[in-house]
N, C-alpha and C positions, 0 to 999 in steps of 0.2 A: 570800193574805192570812192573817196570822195572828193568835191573838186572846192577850190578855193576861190572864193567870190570879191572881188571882182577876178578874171583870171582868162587866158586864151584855152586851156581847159574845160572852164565851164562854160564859156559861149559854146562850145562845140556838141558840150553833153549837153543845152541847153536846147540849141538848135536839132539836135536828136529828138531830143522831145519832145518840140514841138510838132517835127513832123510825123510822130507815133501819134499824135493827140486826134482824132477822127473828129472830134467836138470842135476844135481849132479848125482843121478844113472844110468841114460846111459852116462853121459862121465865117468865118473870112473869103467864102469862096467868088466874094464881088470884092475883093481886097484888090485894087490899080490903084492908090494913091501913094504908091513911095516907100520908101525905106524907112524904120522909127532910128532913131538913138535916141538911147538910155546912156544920159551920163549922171557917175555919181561921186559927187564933190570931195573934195579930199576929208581926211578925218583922220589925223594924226593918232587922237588918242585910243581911235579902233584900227591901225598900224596900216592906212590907206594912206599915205606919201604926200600923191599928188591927185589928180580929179582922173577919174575913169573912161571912157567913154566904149558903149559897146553899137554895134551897128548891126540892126535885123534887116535883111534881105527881103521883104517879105512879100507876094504876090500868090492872088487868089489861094487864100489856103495853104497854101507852104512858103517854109524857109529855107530861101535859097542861098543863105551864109547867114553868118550869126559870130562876129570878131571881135578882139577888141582893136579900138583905131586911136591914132590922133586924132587930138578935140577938134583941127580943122577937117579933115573929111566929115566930126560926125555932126558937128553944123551944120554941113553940106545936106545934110537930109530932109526928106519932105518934112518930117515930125520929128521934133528934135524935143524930149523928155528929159527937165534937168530936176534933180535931188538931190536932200542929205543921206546918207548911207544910212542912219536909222529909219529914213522911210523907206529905201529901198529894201532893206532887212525884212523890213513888217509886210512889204507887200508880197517879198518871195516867200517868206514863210505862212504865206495868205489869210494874215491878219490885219492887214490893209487894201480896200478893194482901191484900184488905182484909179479908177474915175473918179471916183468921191474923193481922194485926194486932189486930184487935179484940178476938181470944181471949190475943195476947201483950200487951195493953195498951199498945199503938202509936198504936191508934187507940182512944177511949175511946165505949161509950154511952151518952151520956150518959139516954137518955131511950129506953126502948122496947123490945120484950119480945124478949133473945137469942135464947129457942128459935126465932121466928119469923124471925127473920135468916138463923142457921143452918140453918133449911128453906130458903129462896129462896139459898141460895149459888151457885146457878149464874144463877141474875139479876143479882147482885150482882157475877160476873165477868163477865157480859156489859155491864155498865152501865159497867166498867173496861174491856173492848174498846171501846166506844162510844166513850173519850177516843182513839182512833186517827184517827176521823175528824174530832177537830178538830185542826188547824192551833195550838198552842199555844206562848207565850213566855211564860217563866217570867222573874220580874219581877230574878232575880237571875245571868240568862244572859244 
């Protein structure tokens, strides 16, 4: 089965695999800064409507939900991750490392403190291994 990205589907497969990811739990295991969303902008001509927003739960090493929200709860978050769907594309299928985005302005923070990003970087590629174990169609493949 495969699940369809953006989708309440795959936050669920996604949030599965995070928590299967042992590399995710010991780099995040000082992880107390808050919830991330990932929102991802709309994009008509890859059949993405309106703008996305997904919201990780995340504390010490696991995921404790993983949804999709309205764009206002997902502002609401410590670290608020905004993109076009072609980067988001690139970095689930982990041909975009997402920090080097973030520091190339690929991917934007919108909300939430870089130094503390750039400490957990090795969370942050495990949480990108994570999208291996789910089963993903991309809404313009």
């Amino acid at each position: 089965m495969t699940f369809r990205f953006p989708s309440a589907e795959w936050c669920s497969a996604y949030q599965a695999a995070i928590n299967a990811n042992e590399g995710y739990a010991q780099a995040a295991a000082q992880w107390t800064h808050g919830s991330v969303a990932m929102i991802v902008r709309a994009d008509a001509a890859a059949g993405i409507a309106s703008d996305a927003a997904m919201l990780l739960d995340v504390h010490q090493g696991k995921c404790n939900d993983c949804r999709l929200v309205p764009l206002e709860l997902a502002e609401a978050a410590s670290f608020v991750i905004v993109g076009e769907y072609p980067q988001w594309k690139k970095v689930i299928k982990r041909e975009l490392d997402p920090t080097k985005a973030l520091m190339q302005g690929q991917l934007k923070l919108a909300k939430g403190h870089m130094p503390t990003m750039v400490k957990f970087v090795h969370a942050s590629k495990q949480l990108v291994e994570s999208t291996a174990g789910v089963p993903t169609q991309f809404p313009d493949e």
